[in-house]
C-alpha positions in Angstrom: 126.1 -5.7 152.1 124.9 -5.9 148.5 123.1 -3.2 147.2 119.1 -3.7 147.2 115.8 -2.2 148.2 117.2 0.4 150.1 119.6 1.5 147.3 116.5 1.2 144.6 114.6 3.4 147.1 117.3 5.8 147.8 117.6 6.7 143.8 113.5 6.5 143.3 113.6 9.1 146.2 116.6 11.1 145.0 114.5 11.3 141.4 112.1 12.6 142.9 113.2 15.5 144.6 114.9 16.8 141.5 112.5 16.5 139.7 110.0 18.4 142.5 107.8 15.8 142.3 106.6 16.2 146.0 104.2 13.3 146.7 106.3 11.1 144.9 109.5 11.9 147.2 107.4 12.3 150.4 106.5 8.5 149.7 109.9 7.3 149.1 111.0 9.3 151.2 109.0 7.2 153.9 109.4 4.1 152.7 112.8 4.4 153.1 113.1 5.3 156.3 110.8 2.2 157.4 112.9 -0.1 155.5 116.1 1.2 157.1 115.1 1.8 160.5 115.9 -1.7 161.6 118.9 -1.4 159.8 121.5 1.7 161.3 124.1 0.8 158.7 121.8 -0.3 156.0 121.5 3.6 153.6 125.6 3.6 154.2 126.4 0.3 153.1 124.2 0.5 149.9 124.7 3.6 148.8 128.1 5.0 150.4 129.2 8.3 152.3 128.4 10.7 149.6 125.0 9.9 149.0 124.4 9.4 152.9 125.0 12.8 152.7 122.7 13.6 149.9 120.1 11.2 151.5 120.1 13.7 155.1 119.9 16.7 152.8 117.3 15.8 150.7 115.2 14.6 154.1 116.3 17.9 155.9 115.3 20.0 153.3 112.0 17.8 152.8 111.2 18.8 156.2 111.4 22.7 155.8 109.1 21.9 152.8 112.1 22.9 150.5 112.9 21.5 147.3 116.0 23.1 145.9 119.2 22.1 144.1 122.1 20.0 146.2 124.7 22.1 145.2 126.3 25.0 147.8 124.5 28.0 148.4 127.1 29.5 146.0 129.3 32.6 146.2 129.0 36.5 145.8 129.3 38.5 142.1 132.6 38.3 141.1 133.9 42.4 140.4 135.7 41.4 137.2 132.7 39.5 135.0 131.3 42.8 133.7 134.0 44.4 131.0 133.1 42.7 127.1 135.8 40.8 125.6 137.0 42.5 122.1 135.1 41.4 119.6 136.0 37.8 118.0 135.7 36.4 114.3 135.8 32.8 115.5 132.8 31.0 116.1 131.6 28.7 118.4 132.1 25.5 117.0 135.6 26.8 116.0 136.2 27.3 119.8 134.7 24.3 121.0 137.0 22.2 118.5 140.2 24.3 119.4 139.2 23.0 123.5 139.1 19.4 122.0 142.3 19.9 120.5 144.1 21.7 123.6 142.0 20.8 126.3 145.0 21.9 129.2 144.1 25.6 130.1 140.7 24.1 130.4 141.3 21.5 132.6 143.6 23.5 134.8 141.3 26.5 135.1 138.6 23.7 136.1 141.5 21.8 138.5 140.9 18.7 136.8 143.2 15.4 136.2 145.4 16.3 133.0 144.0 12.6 132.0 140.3 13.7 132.4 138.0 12.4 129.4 136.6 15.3 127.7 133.3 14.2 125.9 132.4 17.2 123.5 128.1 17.7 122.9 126.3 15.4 124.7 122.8 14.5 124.6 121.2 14.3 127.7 117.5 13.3 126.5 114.4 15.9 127.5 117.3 18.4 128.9 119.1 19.0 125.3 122.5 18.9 124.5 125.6 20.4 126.6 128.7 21.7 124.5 131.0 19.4 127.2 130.9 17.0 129.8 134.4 16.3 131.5 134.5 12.9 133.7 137.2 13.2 136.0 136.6 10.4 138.6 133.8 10.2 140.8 133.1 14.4 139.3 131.5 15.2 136.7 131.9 18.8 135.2 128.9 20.2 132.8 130.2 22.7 130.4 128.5 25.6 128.4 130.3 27.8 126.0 129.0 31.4 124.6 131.1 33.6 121.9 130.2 36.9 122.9 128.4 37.8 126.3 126.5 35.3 127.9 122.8 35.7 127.5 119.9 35.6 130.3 119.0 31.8 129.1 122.5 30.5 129.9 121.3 30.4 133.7 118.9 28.0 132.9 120.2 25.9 130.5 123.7 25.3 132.7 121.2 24.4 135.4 119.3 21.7 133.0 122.8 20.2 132.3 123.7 19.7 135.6 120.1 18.5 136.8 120.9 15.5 134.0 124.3 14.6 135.0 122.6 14.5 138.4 119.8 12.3 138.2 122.4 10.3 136.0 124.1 9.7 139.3 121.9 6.5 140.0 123.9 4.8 136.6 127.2 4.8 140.0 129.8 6.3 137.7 130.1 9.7 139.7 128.8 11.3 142.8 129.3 15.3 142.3 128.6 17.4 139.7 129.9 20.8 138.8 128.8 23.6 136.3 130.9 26.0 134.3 130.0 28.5 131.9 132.7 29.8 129.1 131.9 32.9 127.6 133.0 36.7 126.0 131.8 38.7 128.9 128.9 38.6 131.7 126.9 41.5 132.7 125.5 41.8 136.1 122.3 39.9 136.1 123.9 36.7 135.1 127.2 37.0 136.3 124.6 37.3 139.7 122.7 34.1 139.1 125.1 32.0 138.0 127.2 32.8 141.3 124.2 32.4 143.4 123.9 28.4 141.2 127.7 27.7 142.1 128.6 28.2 138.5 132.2 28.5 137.6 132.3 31.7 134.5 135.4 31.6 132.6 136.1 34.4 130.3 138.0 34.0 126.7 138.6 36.0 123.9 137.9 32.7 121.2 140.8 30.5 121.8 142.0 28.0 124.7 144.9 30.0 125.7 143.1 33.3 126.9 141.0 31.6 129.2 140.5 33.0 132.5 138.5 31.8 135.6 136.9 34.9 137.7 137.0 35.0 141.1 134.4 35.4 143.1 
C-alpha cells in the first residue's frame, strides 16, 4: 500500500503529542482512527511496525490523559556519576574536535556501527544547536558534551535535542532516538534526572580515550 492519508495523519497526530498540543492530537487522533477503522492493516502498511508501536502508545497514553515523552521509563542513579573529574585545561571545542577526529571510543561506548556518520553541531531550528548527532541506521543518537560537571540545564537541553530528532522522524530516515550526555562529573540531582529521561552519562577527563559510560 502507498503511503497516504493515514500516514499524513499519523505524523500530524505524532506532532502533536510532542508538542502537548492536546486538542490538536485529540483531533488527529480521531480522525485517524475513523479513517483506519475499515482498514485493519491500513496504520501498518503506511507507516511500519515501529511507529504502529508509537501510534498504540501515544493513543494509550492519550487515554490516561498523559502526555509524556516515548522514550522508556528509564533506569535508577548510577553509584559512580558523583566523584569530579581532575580538573582539565582543554576546552570544549578542543574536545569536541579531538571526538571528530577519533570518534571509536565514542561509538563503542554508545554501541554504534564503527561506519556511523558523526554530524558535529547541528541546528535543529527553535530547539538550538546540539554538539553531535550520530546516524546509525534507522537510530539516531543526540549528543551533549560539558567540560567540567554537568550543570542543572543540561536535563533540559538533552531533552530539546531529542524532542527535534523526534519530530524529525516524519522526514522517514530513522525511527528511534537516543540521548547521551558527555561530561567532567555529575552530581546527584542530575545524574537523577537524566537517568529517570533514559540518558546515557559518559564521563571523560577532556580527551576521547578516557571516556567511560556509567552504569546504571
Amino acid at each position: 500500500m502507498s503511503k497516504g492519508i493515514i500516514d499524513a495523519m499519523y505524523w500530524r497526530l505524532h506532532s502533536a503529542y510532542l508538542r502537548n498540543q492536546r486538542e490538536e492530537a485529540a483531533k488527529f487522533l480521531s480522525m485517524l482512527e475513523e479513517e483506519a477503522k475499515d482498514k485493519p492493516d491500513g496504520l501498518l502498511a503506511e507507516v511500519g511496525p515501529v511507529h504502529l508501536g508509537r501510534f498504540r502508545l501515544i493513543r494509550e497514553r492519550m487515554r490516561r490523559g498523559e502526555y509524556g515523552r516515548l522514550y522508556s521509563g528509564g533506569s535508577s542513579a548510577p553509584d559512580d556519576a558523583f566523584p569530579m573529574a581532575e580538573e582539565v585545561d582543554k576546552q570544549e571545542l578542543e574536545f569536541c574536535w579531538d571526538l571528530v577526529r577519533e570518534p571509536h571510543a565514542l561509538f563503542s561506548l554508545m554501541d554504534v556501527h564503527p561506519g556511523a556518520i558523526l554530524v558535529r553541531e547541528l541546528e535543529m531550528g527553535e530547539y538550538g544547536r546540539c554538539d553531535f548527532l550520530v546516524r546509525d541506521g534507522r537510530t539516531w543518537h543526540v549528543v551533549e558534551v560539558k567540560m567540567g560537571e554537568a550543570p542543572f540545564s543540561v536535563v533540559a537541553q538533552i531533552d530539546k535535542y531529542r524532542l527535534a530528532a523526534e519530530l524529525d522522524m516524519c522526514m522517514g530516515l530513522h525511527d528511534e532516538v537516543r540521548a547521551h550526555v558527555l561530561a567532567g562529573g555529575f552530581g546527584p540531582y542530575v545524574a537523577s534526572e537524566l537517568s529517570r529521561l533514559s540518558v546515557s552519562m559518559m564521563r571523560h577527563k577532556g580527551d576521547p580515550d578516557s571516556l567511560e559510560k556509567l552504569a546504571s
